[in-house]
C-alpha positions in Angstrom: -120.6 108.5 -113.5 -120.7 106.8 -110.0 -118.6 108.7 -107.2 -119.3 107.6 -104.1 -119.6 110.3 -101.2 -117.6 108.4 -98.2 -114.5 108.3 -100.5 -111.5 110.7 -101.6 -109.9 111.1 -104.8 -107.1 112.1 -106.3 -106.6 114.5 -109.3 -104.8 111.2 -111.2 -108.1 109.1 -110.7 -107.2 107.2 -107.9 -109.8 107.2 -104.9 -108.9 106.0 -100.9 -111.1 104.7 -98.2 -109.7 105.6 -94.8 -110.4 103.6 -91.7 -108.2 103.7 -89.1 -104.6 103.9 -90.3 -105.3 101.9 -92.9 -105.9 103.0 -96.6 -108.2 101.2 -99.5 -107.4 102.8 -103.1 -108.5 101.7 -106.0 -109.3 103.7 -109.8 -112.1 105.4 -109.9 -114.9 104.9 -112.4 -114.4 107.4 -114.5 -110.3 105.9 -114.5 -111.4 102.6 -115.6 -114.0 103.9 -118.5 -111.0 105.9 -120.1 -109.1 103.3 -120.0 -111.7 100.5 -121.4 -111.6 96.9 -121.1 -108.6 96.4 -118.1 -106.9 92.8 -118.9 -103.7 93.1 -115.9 -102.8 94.4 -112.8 -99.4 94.7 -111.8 -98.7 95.5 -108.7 -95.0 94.3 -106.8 -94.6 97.1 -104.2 -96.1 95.2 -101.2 -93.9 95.4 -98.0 -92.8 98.7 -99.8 -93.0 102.4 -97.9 -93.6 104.8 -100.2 -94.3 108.4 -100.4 -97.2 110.3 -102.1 -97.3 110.5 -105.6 -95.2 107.3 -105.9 -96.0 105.3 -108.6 -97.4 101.9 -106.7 -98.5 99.8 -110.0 -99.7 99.7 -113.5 -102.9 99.0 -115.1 -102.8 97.7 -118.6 -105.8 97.9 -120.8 -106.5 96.8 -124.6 -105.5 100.5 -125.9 -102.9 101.6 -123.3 -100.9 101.0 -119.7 -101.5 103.8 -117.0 -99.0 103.9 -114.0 -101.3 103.8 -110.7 -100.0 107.0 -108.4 -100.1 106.6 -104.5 -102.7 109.2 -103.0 -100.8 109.5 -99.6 -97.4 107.8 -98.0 -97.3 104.8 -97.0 -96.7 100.9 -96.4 -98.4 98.6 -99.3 -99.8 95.9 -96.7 -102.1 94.2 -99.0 -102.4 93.7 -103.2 -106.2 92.3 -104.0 -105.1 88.8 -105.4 -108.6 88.7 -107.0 -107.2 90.7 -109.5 -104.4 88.5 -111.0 -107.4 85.9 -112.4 -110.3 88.4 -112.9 -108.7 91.9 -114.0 -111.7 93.1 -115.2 -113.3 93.6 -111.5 -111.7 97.3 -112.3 -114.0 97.8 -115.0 -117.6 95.9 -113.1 -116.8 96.9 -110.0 -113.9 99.8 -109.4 -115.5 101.3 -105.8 -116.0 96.9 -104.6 -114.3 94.1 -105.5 -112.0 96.0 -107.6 -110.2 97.4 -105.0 -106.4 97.3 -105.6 -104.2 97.9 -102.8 -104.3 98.2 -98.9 -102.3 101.2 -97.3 -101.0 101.4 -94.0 -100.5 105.0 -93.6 -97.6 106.5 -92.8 -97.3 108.7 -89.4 -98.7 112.7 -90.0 -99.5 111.5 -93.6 -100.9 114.4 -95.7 -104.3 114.4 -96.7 -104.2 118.1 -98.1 -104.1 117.0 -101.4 -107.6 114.5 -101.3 -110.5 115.9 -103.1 -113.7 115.3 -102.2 -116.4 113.7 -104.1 -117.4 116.9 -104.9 -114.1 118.4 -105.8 -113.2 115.7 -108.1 -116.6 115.6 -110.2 -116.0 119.4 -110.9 -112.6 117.9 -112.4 -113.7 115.5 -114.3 -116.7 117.6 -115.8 
């Protein structure tokens, strides 16, 4: 199970890439092999502020579709249009190319509630 160091996650299997003010989140690897072979990405909440928790987007899957939660608040700047013709960058490449959203982060946002790499492999087993 590949979980990068320099990330964060979430205890719904999101993980976030902080630079700056802005936010990368994408599922994590462990997300997209639950889930199996990922054939859409729906995401319509760019331009949107939203708090964290919110849900952002959906991933659908051959089995099942899993609502994507927001890790912290913030503005959805930027959906990976990648994603629309080649879904299954989730599945080959969840921490890369499959990044989903961009996150312009919202003023004193809380970062409490990020695990670490550490914290979230104890949660996953």
């Amino acid at each position: 199970m590949n979980t990068p160091s320099e990330l964060k996650y979430t205890k719904d299997h999101e993980w976030i890439k902080i630079e700056g003010n802005v936010a990368t989140i994408g599922i994590t690897d462990f997300a997209q092999g639950e889930l199996g072979d990922i054939v859409y990405v729906d995401v319509d909440t760019v331009d949107d502020d939203l708090n964290g928790g919110d849900v952002f987007g959906s991933v659908e899957a051959v089995k099942t579709v899993s609502d994507l939660f927001l890790p912290i608040a913030g503005k959805v700047i930027e959906f990976n249009s990648e994603l629309e013709a080649q879904p299954e960058l989730l599945n080959t490449d969840p921490y890369g190319n499959g990044w989903i959203i961009k996150l312009e982060l919202a003023d004193g946002a809380d970062q409490s509630e990020l695990l670490s790499a550490e914290d979230y492999q104890a949660i996953i087993g």
